[in-house]
TIFITOR-641368 format. One record per residue (C-alpha): residue in three letters; x, y, z; residue number from 1. Coordinates in nm, 2 decimals. Layout:
  resn       X       Y       Z  resi
   ala       X       Y       Z   NUM
...
***
This chain:
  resn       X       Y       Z  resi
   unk    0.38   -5.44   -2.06     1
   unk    0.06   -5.62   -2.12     2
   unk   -0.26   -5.47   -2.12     3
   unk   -0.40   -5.67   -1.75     4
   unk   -0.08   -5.57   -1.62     5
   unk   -0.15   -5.19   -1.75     6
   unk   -0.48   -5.18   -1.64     7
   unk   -0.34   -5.33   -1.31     8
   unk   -0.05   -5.02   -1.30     9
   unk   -0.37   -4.75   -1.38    10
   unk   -0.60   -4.85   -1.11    11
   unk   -0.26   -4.88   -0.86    12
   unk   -0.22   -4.50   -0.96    13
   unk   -0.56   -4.41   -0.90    14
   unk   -0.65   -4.57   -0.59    15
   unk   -0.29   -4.39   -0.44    16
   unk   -0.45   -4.05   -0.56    17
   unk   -0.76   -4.10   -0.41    18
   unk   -0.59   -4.15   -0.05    19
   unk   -0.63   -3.94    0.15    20
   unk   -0.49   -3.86    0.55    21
   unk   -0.64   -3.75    0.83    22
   unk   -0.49   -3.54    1.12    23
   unk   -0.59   -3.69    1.46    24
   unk   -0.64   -3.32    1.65    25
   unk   -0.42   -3.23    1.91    26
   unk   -0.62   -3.31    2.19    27
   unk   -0.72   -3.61    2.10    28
   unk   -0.57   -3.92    2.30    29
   unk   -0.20   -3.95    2.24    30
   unk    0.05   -4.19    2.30    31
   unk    0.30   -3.95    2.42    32
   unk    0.47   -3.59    2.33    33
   unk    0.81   -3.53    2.15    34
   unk    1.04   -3.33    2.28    35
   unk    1.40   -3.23    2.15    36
   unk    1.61   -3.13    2.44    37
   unk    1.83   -2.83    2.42    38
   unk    2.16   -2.87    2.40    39
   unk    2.55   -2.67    2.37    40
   unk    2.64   -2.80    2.06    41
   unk    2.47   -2.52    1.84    42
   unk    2.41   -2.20    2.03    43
   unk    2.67   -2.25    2.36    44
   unk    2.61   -2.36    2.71    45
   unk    2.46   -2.00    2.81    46
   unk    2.15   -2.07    2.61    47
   unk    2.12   -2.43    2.68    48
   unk    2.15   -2.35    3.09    49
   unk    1.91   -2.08    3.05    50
   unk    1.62   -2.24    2.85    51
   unk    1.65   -2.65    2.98    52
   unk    1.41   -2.57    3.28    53
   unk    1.16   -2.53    3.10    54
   unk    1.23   -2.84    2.94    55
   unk    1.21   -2.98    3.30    56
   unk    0.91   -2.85    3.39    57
   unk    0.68   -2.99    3.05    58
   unk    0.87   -3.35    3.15    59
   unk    0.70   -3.34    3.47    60
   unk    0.38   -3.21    3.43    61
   unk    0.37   -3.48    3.11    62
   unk    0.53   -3.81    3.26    63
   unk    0.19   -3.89    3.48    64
   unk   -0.06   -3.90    3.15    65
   unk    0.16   -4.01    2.90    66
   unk    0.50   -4.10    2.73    67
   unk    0.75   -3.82    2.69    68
   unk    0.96   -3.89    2.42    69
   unk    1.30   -3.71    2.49    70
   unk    1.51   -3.65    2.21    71
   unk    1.89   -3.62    2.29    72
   unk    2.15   -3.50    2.10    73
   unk    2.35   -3.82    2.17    74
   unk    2.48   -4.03    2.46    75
   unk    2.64   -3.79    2.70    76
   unk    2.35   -3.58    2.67    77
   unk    2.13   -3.86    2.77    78
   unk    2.31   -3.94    3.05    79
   unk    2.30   -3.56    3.15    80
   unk    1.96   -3.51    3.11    81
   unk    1.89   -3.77    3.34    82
   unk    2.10   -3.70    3.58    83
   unk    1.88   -3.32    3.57    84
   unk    1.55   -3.53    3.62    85
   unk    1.65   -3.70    3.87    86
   unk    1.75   -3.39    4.10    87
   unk    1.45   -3.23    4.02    88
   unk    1.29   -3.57    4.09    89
   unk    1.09   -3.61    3.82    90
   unk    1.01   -3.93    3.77    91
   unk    1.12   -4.14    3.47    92
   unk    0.90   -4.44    3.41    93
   unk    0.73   -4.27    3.14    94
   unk    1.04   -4.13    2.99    95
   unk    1.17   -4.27    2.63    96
   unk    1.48   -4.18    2.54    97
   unk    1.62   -4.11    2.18    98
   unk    1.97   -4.04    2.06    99
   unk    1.94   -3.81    1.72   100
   unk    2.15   -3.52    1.65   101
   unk    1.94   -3.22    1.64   102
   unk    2.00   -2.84    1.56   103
   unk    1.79   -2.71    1.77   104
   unk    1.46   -2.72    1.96   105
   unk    1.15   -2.63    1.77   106
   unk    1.00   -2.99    1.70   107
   unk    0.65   -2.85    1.62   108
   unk    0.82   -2.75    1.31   109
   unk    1.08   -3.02    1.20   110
   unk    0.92   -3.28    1.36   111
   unk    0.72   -3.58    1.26   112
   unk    0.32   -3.49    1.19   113
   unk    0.15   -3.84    1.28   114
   unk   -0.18   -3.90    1.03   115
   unk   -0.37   -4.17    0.99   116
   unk   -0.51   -4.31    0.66   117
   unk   -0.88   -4.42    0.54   118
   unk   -0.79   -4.81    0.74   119
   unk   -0.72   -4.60    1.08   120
   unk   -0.32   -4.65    1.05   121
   unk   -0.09   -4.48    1.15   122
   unk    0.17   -4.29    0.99   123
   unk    0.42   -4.00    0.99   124
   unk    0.39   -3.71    0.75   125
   unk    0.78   -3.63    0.68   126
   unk    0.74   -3.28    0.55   127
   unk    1.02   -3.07    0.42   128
   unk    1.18   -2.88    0.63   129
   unk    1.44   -2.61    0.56   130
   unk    1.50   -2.38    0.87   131
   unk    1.16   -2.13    0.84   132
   unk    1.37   -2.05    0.49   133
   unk    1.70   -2.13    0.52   134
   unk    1.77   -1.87    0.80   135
   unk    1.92   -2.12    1.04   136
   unk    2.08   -2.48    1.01   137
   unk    1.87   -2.74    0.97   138
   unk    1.98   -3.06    0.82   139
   unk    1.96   -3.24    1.11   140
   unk    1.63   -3.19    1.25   141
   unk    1.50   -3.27    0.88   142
   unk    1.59   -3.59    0.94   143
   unk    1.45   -3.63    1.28   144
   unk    1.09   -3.80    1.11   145
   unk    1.22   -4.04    0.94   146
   unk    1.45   -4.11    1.22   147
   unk    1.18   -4.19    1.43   148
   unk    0.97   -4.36    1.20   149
   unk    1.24   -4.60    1.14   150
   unk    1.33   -4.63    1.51   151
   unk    0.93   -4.70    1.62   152
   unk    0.80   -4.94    1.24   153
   unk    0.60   -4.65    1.17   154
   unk    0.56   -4.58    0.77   155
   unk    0.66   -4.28    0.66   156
   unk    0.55   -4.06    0.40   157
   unk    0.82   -3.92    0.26   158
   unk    0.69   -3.55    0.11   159
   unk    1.01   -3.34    0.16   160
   unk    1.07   -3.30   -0.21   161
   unk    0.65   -3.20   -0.24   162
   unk    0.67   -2.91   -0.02   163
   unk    0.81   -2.78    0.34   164
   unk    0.57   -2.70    0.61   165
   unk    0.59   -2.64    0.94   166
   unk    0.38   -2.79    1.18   167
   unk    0.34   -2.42    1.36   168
   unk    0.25   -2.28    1.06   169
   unk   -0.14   -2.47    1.06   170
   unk   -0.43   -2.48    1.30   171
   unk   -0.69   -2.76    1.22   172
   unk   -1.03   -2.77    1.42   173
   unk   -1.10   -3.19    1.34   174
   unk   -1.38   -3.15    1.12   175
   unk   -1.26   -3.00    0.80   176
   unk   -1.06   -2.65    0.87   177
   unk   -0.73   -2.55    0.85   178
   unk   -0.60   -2.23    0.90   179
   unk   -0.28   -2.09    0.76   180
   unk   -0.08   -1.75    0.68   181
   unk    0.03   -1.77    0.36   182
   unk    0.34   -1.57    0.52   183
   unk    0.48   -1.90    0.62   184
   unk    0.41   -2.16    0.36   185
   unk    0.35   -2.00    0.02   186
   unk    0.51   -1.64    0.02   187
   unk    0.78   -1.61   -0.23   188
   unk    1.04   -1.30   -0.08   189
   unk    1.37   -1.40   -0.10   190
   unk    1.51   -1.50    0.29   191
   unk    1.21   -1.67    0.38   192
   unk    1.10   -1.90    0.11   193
   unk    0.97   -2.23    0.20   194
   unk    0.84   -2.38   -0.16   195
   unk    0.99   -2.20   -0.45   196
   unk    0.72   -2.12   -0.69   197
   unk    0.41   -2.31   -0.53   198
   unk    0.06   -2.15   -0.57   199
   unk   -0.21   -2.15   -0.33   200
   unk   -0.39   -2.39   -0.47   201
   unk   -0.11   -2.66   -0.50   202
   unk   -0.06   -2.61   -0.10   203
   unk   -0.45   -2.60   -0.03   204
   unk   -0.45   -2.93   -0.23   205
   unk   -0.13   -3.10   -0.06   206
   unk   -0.33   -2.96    0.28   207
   unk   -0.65   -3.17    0.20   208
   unk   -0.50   -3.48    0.14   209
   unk   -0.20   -3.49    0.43   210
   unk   -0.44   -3.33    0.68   211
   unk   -0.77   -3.46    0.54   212
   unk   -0.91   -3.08    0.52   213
   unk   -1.18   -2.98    0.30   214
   unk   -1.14   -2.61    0.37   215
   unk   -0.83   -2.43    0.39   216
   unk   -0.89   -2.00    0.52   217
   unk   -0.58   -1.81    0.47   218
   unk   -0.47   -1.52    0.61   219
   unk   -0.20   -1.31    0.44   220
   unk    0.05   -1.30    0.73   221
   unk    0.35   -1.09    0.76   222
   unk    0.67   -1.21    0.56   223
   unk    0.99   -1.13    0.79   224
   unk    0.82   -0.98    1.12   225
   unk    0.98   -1.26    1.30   226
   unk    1.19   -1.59    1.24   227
   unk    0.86   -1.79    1.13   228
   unk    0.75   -1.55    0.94   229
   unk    0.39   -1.50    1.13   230
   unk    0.30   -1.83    1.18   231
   unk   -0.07   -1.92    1.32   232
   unk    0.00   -2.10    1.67   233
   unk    0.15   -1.76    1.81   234
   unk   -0.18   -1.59    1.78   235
   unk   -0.48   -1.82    1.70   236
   unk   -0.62   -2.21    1.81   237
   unk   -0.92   -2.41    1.73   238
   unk   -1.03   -2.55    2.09   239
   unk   -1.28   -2.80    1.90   240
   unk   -1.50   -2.74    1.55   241
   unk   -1.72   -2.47    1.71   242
   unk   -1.51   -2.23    1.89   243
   unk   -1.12   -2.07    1.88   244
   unk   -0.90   -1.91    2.10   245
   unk   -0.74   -1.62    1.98   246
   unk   -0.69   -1.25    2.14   247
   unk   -0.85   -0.91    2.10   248
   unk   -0.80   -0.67    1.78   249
   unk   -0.55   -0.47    2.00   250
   unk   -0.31   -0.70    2.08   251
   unk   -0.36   -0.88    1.78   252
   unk   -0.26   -0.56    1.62   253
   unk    0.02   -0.49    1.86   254
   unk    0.12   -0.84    1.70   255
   unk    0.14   -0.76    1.35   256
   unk   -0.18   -0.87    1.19   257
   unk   -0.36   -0.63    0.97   258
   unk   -0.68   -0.51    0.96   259
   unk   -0.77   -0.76    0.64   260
   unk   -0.62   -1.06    0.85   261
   unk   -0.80   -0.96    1.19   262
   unk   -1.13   -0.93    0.99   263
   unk   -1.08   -1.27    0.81   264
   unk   -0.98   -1.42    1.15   265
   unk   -1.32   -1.28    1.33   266
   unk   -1.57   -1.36    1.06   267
   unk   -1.41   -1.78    1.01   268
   unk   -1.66   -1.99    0.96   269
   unk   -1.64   -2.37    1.02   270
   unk   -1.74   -2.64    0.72   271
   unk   -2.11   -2.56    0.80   272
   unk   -2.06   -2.20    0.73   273
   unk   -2.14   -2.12    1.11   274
   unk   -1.92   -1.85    1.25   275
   unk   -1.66   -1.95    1.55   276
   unk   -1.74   -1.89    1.89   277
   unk   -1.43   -1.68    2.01   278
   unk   -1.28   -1.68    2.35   279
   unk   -1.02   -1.37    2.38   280
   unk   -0.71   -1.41    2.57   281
   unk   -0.56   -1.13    2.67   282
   unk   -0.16   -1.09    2.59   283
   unk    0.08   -1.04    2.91   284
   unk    0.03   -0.75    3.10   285
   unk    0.33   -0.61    3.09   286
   unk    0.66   -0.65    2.81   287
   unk    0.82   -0.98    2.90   288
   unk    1.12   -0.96    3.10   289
   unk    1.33   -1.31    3.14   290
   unk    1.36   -1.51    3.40   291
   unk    1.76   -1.37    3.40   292
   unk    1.65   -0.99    3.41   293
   unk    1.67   -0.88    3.03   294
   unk    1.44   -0.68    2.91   295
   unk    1.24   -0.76    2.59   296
   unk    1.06   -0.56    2.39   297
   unk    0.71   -0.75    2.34   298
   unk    0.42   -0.89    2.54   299
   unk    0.38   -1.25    2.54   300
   unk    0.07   -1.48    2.44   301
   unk   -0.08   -1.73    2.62   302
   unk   -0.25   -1.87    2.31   303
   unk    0.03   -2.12    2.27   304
   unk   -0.05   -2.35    2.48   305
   unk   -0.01   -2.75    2.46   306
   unk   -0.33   -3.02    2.51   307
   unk   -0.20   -3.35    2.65   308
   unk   -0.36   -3.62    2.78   309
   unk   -0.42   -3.48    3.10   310
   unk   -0.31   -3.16    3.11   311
   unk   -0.24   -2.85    2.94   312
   unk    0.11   -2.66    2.96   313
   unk   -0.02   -2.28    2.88   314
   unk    0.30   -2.02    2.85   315
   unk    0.37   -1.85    3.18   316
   unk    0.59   -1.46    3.19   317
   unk    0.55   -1.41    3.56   318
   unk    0.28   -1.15    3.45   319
   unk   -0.04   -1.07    3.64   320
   unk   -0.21   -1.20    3.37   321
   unk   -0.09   -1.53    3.41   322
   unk   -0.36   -1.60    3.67   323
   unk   -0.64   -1.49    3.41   324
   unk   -0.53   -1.66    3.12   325
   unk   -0.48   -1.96    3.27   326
   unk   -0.85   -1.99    3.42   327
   unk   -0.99   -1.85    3.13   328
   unk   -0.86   -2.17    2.93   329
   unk   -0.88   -2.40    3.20   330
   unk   -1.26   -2.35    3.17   331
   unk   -1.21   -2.47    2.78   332
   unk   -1.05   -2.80    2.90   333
   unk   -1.27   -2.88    3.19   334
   unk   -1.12   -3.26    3.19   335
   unk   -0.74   -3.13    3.21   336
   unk   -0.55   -2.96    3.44   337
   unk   -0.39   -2.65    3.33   338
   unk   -0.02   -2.60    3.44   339
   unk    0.19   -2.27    3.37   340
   unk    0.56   -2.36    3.22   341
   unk    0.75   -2.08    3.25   342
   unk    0.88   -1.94    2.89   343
   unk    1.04   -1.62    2.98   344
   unk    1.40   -1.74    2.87   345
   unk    1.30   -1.97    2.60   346
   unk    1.05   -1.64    2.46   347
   unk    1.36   -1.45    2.41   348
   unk    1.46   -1.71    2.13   349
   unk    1.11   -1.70    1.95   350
   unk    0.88   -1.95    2.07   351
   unk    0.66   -2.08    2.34   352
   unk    0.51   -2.44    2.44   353
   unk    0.32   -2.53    2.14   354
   unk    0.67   -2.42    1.94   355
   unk    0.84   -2.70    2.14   356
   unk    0.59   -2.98    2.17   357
   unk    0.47   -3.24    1.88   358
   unk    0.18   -3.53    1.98   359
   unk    0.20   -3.88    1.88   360
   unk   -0.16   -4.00    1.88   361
   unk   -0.26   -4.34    1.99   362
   unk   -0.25   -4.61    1.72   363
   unk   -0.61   -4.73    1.71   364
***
C-alpha cells in the first residue's frame, strides 16, 4: 500500500467514525406503521383468534393517515388476513403487504429502527435481536430488518454483531435524551442477557451515534420482573423535549420501580438541564380482566400509546379510566385524534400498542 492510498484508507476510517445518526421521533411525519400480524404457526390458533382484533382495529384507525405495512407470515396468511379486513370493512388502499416469516408479534423490538444520517437519508438500524435474552425464539424476526430493507432499497446498517437492543427498551425526546433501564440492555444475570459483557459506557456510546443522543439517563430497572425485563415504554414517554408522560409514584411502585428509579425519573432533566414537565396518567382502575373473562393479576397502563400521523392508538381495558386517560393525552396531541384499541387479550401476553407498532418516517 502506498502512502496516498494510506492516507486515503485513514481519513475513510475517520470520516465513518465521525458519522453519526439521528432518530426522527415518533411523532414526527411518517410514511407508514409496521405491523407483524399474529399468526398459528408459533403459539396455536387460540392465541392467534384471541389477540388479531386488535390487530384489526390499529389497521383501521391507521389506513386513512398513512401506509400500514402488514407483515404476513406467508401467502395463505395474506390471503386470510384480507379476507378479515374486508368483513370488518376496513379499507385496503393504504394497506402494503409483506410475506416474511415471523415468530411472533412484538415489532417495536425486532423490528427495523429507521435513522437518518448527517445528508438527511434514510436508513434502517438493524440491531441485534435475541428474544429479550434468549427466552423465546427468535431467528426469524431478527431477520425481519434486513428483510425489509432489501425489499424497500433502503441501506441497512447492519449492528447485530455490535449489540442487541430493543426498540421498547429507549425513549428519546428529539433533542438530545434517551432514556433507558439498564434492566434491558446492559444487565448481565444469566436468562436475560442481551450484550454479554458490555459496559455502560459502550452502550451510552453506541446510543449517541445510532440515535444521535447526547445524553443518555439510566434507570436501573428490574432484571426478570417480566419478559422485557422492565423496559421504558410500559411506564414512561417523552411527548416532545419539554414534557413526559409517565404515572404517579403509586402505581409506578405497584409496577416495580424503586424508590432510586422513581426519583431519577421525577427529577430528568432535558439537554438544557431544565426539569420535565410531567403529566400523570393514572393506571387502570381496576386489575385487567380480558376481553374472554380471565382474570389477570395487574392494572394496565395507558402510557403505551402509539403517535401516527393522525392519530393516536392509546391501550384500552374496558376500565373506567379509559375515559380519563384518553382525554388527558388527547389534550397532549391537540392535532390527532385519539382512538382506544382494545389490549385486554393481547395484555395477557405482555404488551400493549407501542409493543406492537414501529414507524417508518418519511424520506425527506
Amino acid at each position: 500500500m502506498n502512502k496516498l492510498s494510506g492516507l486515503i484508507l485513514l481519513l475513510s476510517s475517520i470520516l465513518s467514525m465521525a458519522q453519526t445518526y439521528h432518530f426522527p421521533e415518533e411523532s414526527s411525519p411518517h410514511e407508514g406503521t409496521w405491523l407483524q400480524w399474529p399468526h398459528h404457526y408459533q403459539h396455536g390458533m387460540t392465541y392467534r383468534k384471541r389477540v388479531e382484533q386488535t390487530w384489526i382495529d390499529m389497521t383501521k384507525a391507521l389506513q386513512n393517515g398513512e401506509k400500514v405495512y402488514i407483515i404476513a407470515y406467508n401467502d395463505s396468511e395474506k390471503k386470510r388476513i384480507i379476507s378479515l379486513l374486508e368483513q370488518n370493512k376496513v379499507p385496503l388502499n393504504n394497506v402494503d403487504f409483506k410475506i416474511y416469516p415471523t415468530d411472533d408479534v412484538w415489532v417495536r423490538d425486532n423490528g427495523p429502527v429507521f435513522v437518518k444520517d448527517n445528508k438527511g437519508k434514510l436508513l434502517i438500524a438493524d440491531w441485534g435481536f435475541n428474544g429479550w435474552g434468549e427466552k423465546y425464539d427468535f431467528e426469524n424476526c431478527d431477520q425481519i430488518p434486513q428483510r425489509i430493507g432489501t425489499d424497500l432499497g433502503i441501506k441497512v446498517l447492519d449492528l447485530n454483531e455490535k449489540m442487541v437492543n430493543e426498540g421498547g427498551s429507549v425513549e428519546t425526546d428529539e433533542n438530545g435524551v434517551l432514556m433507558a433501564c439498564k434492566s434491558s440492555v446492559i444487565s448481565q444475570k444469566k436468562g436475560s442477557i442481551r450484550n454479554k459483557g458490555i459496559t455502560q459506557g459502550e452502550a451510552e456510546e453506541m446510543f449517541k451515534t445510532y440515535y444521535g443522543v447526547s445524553k443518555v439517563i439510566w434507570l436501573d430497572g428490574i432484571t426478570g420482573l417480566d419478559v422485557t425485563d422492565m423496559h421504558i415504554d410500559g411506564f414512561m414517554k417523552f411527548v416532545n423535549s419539554d414534557t413526559m408522560i409517565t404515572m404517579n409514584e403509586d402505581d409506578l411502585f405497584e409496577m416495580g420501580l424503586s424508590d432510586k428509579d422513581i426519583e431519577t425519573l421525577y427529577t430528568a432533566s432535558n439537554v438544557k438541564g431544565k426539569e420535565y414537565k410531567k403529566v400523570y396518567l393514572p393506571a387502570t382502575k381496576n386489575k385487567v380482566k380480558t376481553a374472554y373473562g380471565k382474570q389477570l393479576e395487574e392494572k394496565g397502563s395507558y402510557v403505551n400509546y402509539y403517535v401516527a400521523n393522525g392519530v393516536v392508538l392509546v391501550p384500552n381495558y374496558g376500565d373506567p379510566n379509559d375515559s380519563t386517560a384518553n382525554k388527558m393525552i388527547q389534550e397532549q396531541y391537540p392535532g390527532r385524534k385519539v382512538i382506544g384499541i382494545d389490549v385486554r387479550n393481547l395484555y395477557e401476553n405482555g404488551g400493549m400498542v407501542h409493543c406492537v407498532t414501529q414507524q417508518q418516517p418519511v424520506a425527506r
